[in-house]
N, C-alpha and C positions, 0 to 999 in steps of 0.2 A: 416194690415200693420202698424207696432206702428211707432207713429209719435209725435214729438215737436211743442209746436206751439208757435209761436213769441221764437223761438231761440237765446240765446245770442252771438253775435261777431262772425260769423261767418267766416267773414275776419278778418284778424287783423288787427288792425289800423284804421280803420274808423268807427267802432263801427256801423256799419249796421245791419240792422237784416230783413228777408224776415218773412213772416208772418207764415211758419211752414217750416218745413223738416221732412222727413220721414228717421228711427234710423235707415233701412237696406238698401242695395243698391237697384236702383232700375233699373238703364240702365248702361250698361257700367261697371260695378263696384262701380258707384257713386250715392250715395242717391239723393231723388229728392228732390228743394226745389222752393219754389212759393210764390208769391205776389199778392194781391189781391189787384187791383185799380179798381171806378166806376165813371169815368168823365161824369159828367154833358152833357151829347148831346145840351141843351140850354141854355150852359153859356156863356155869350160874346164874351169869351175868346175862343170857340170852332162853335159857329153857322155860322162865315163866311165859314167855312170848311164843316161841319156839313149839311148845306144848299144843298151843291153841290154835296158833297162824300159822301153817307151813311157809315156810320162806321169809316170817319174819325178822330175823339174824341178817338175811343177806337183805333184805330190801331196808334196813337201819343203816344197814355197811356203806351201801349204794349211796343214801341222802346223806351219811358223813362224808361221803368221796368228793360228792357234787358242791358241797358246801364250803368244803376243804382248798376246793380250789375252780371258785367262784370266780378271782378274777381273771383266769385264765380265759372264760369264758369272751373276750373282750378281742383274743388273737388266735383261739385254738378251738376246733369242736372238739370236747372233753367227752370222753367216755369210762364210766367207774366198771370196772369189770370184779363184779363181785359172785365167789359161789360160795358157798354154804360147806361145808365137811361133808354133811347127809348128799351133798349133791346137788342142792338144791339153785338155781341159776337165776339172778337178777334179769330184767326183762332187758333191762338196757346191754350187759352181757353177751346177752341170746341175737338182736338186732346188730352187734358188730361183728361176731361171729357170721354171722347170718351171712352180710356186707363183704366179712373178707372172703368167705368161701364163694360167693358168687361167680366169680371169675375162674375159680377152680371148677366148678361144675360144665361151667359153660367148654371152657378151655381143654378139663380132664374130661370128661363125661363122668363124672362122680357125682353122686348124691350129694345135697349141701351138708346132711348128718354127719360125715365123713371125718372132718374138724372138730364137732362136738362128741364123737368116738373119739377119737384121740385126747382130745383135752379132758374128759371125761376118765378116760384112762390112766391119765399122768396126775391126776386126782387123787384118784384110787389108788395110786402107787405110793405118792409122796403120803396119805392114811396110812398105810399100812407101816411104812419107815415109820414113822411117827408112832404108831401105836408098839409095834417092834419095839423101840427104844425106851419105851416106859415099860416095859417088861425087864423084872430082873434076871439079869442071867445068870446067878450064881449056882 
């Protein structure tokens, strides 16, 4: 499926831009386009919530993504694809995922899990960079 990534001005006027869309339709007559957020599960700003709601962090990230680019809704099906640090996966996330591996299962004979192994992986990685990097090396 050929796709753009970080698209220009997709709306007019507020110079927004979702982090790819795909050049053919995809549902509806209308190309898909998605934003990729990964809120912190233990940033202060999220842990009273976080504490009590598992996946509350990412299911906030999701309703700012959806919100954010509201009038997209008009020319694109929008998808926020948001995970958590701890891991934790927006439903809307998990249903594209889902969507794109389909074809791969069908096509590969691969489990649809196979996508969220790897995505799940490359998570875990770019964690641990990160956590790496707030360590002093002196």
């Amino acid at each position: 499926m050929p796709a753009v990534k970080e698209p220009v001005s997709l709306t007019l006027g507020d110079n927004k831009r979702p982090d790819g869309t795909t050049l053919l339709p995809w549902a509806k007559g209308k190309p898909l386009a998605w934003d990729v957020t990964v809120p912190d599960t233990y940033a202060k700003s999220h842990i009273a919530d976080t504490v009590s709601t598992p996946g509350a962090a990412v299911h906030q990230a999701a309703q700012h993504k959806i919100a954010k680019y509201s009038k997209l809704a008009s020319t694109h099906v929008f998808y926020p694809i948001a995970i958590e640090t701890a891991g934790t996966w927006d439903d809307m996330a998990i249903a594209l995922v889902q969507e794109i591996g389909r074809p791969t299962t069908v096509i590969g004979h691969q489990r649809n899990s196979f996508l969220f192994q790897r995505l799940s992986i490359a998570l875990q990685l770019g964690n641990a960079v990160s956590f790496l990097n707030t360590m002093n090396t002196e």
